[in-house]
C-alpha positions in Angstrom: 0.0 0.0 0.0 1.8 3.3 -0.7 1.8 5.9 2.0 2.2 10.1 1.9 5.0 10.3 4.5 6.4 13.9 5.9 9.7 15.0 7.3 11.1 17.3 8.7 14.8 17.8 8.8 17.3 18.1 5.8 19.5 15.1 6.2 16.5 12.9 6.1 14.9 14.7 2.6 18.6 14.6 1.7 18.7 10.9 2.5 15.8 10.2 -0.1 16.2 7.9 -3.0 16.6 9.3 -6.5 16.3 8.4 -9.9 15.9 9.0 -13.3 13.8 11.2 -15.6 15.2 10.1 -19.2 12.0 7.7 -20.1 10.1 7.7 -16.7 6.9 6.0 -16.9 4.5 7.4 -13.7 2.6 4.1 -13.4 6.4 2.6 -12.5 6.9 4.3 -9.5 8.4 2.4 -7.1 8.3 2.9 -3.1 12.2 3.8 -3.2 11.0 6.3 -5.9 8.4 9.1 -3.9 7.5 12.6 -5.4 9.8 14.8 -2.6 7.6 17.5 -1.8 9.4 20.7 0.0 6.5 22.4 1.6 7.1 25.6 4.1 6.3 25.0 7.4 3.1 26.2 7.3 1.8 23.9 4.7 2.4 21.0 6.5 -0.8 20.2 7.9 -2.4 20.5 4.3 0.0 19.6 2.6 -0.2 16.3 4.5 -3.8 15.8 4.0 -3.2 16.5 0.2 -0.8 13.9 -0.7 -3.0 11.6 1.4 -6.1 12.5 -1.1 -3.2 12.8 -4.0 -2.2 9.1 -3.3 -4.9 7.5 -2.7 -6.5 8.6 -6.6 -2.6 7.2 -7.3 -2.2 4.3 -6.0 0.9 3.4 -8.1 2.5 6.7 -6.5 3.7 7.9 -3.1 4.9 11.4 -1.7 6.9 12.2 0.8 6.9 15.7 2.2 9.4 18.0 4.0 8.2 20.4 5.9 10.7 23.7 7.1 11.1 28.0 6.7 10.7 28.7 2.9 14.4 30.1 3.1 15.7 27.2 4.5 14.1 24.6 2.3 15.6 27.0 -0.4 19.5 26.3 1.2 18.7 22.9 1.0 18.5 23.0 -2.8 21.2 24.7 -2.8 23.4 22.2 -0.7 22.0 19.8 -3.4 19.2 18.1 -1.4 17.0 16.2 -3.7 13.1 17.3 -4.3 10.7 17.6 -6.9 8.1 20.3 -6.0 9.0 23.2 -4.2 6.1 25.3 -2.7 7.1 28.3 -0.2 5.1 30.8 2.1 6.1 34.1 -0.2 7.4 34.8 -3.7 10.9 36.2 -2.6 12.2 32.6 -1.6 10.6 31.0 -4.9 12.4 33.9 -6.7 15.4 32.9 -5.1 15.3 29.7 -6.2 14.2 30.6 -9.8 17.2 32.8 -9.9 19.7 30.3 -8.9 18.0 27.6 -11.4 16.6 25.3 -8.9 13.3 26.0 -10.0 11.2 26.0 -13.2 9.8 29.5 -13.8 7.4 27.8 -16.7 6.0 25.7 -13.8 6.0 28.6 -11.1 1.8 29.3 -10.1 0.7 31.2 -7.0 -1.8 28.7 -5.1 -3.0 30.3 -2.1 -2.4 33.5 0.3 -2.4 34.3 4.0 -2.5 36.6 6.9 -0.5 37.6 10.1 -2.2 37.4 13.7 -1.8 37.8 16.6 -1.4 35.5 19.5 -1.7 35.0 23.1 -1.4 32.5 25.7 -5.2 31.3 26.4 -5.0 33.2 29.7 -3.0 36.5 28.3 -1.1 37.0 31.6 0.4 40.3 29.8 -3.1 41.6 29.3 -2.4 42.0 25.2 -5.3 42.5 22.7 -3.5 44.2 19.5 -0.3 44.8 17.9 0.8 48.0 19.9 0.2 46.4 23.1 2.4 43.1 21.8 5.3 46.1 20.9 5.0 47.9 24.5 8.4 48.1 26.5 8.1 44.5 29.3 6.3 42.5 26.6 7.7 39.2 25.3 7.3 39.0 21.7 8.3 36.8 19.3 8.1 36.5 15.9 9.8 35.0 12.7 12.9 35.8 11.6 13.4 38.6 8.9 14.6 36.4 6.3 11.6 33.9 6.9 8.2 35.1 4.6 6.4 35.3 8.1 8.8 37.6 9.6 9.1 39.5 6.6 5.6 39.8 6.7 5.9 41.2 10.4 8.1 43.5 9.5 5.7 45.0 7.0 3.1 44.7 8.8 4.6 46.4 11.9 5.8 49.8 9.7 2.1 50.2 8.0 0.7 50.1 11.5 3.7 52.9 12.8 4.9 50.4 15.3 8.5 49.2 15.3 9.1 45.0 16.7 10.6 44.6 19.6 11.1 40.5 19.5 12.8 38.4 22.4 13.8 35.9 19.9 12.9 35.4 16.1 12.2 32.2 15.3 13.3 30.3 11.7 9.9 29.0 11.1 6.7 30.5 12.2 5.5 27.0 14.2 8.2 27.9 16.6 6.7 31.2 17.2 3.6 29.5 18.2 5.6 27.1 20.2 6.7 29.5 22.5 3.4 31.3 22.9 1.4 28.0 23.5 4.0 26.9 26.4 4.1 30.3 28.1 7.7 31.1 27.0 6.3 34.3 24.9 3.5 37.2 26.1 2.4 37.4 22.3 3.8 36.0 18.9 3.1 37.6 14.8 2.0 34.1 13.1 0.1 32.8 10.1 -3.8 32.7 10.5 -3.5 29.5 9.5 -1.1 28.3 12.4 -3.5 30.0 15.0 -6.2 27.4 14.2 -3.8 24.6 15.1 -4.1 25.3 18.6 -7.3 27.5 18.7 -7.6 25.7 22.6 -4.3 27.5 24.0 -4.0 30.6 22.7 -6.2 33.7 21.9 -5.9 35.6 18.6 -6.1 39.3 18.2 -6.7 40.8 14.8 -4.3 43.4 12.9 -5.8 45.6 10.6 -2.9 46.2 8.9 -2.3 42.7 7.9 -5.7 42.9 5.6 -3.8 45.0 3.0 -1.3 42.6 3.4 -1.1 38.9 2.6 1.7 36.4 1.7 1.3 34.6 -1.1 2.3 30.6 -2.1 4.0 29.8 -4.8 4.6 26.1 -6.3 7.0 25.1 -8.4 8.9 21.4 -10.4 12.7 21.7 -9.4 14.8 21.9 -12.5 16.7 18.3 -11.4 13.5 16.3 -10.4 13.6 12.4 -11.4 10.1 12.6 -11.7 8.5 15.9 -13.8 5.2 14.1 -14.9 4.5 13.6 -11.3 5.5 16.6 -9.8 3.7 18.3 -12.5 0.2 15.8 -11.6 0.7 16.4 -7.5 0.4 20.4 -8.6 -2.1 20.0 -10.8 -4.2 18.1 -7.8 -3.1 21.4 -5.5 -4.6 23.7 -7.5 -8.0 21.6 -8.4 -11.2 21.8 -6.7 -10.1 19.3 -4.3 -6.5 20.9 -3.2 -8.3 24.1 -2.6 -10.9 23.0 -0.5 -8.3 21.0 1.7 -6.3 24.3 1.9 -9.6 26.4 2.5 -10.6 24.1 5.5 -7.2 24.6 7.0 -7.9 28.7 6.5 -6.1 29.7 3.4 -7.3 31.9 1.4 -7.3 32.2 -2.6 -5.3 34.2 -3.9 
């Protein structure tokens, strides 16, 4: 029975099985042979249920997913992981890996969009309710790293509402952020709308107007060295059909 399996770490996507592309029939695919799926962190909970819908109309195939910060599944090209679909939380990382030829533009579509929120620990011992109370001197924010689309984000949110970030700690993918927010560690924590809903029982969400004008938006793309492109090319088409989008709608993405 094939299986949609996810990952998390570089060594293990690194440690996946290749093969080749010369004369690749998709009804062949073996179990040694998945479709590698780089997803950003954010995706993951989709993404999963996706290849698990994906599969099971493909028996014949499997997909295994690695879930991380778009920026960082973006090194990992680099350093000469193997994948065959690349989807990221902004287009800045996608661009980067269009630039550097890790990516096919041709293949490049924009599949969803999100928003920043807010979030508290359920019992808000720092009394915060919006984004100027989570930037007040004695509050423990956290948020993404700059160089992460979710910290980016923050960043742009925080100067369209006149506010400048003052973060404890910035976090490499934005599940960390609300980590540290659902254990206590953090008074309030910039994340994905999307990654509030995963623990909707510990934490309390406060809205930002600001991030209404402003949404992140997720690209997908076929790496330019995948063993499989009829494949990758099928598990994007299934993203963007009626199906992928109403998985990704019930997990709160919105279309672009």
């Amino acid at each position: 029975m094939k299986r949609s399996t996810v990952t998390g770490t570089w060594l293990v996507a690194f440690a996946l099985t290749g093969c080749s592309a010369d004369g690749h029939d998709p009804s062949h695919a073996s179990e040694t042979e998945p479709i590698r799926v780089f997803a950003a962190a954010s995706l993951q909970p989709s993404f999963e249920e996706i290849a698990a819908e994906f599969t099971a109309e493909n028996p014949h195939l499997e997909v295994d997913i690695s879930a991380a910060g778009s920026s960082t599944l973006v090194h990992n090209l680099h350093a000469g992981a193997p994948a065959d679909v690349l989807a990221t939380a902004d287009e800045a990382s996608m661009q980067d890996a269009h630039d550097a030829e890790l990516t096919d533009p041709n293949s490049h579509e924009v599949f969803a969009a999100n928003t920043l929120v807010g979030v508290v620990p359920a019992d808000n011992p720092a009394q915060v309710n919006s984004l100027e109370e989570a930037t007040e001197p004695g509050v423990k924010l956290v948020t993404c790293a700059p160089q992460v689309p979710c910290g980016a984000l923050s960043e742009s949110v925080a100067q369209a509402a006149g506010v400048a970030l003052r973060p404890v700690s910035e976090e490499h993918q934005v599940v960390d952020v609300l980590g540290k927010v659902r254990t206590g560690e953090a008074d309030a924590g910039l994340v994905y709308a999307t990654d509030a809903r995963l623990a909707s029982e510990e934490v309390t969400v406060f809205p930002i107007t600001q991030a209404e004008q402003q949404r992140n938006l997720y690209p997908i793309a076929r790496t330019t060295d995948t063993g499989h492109p009829e494949e990758a090319d099928a598990f994007i088409e299934f993203v963007h059909s009626e199906r992928g989008q109403a998985i990704l709608a019930s997990h709160g993405f919105l279309k672009p």
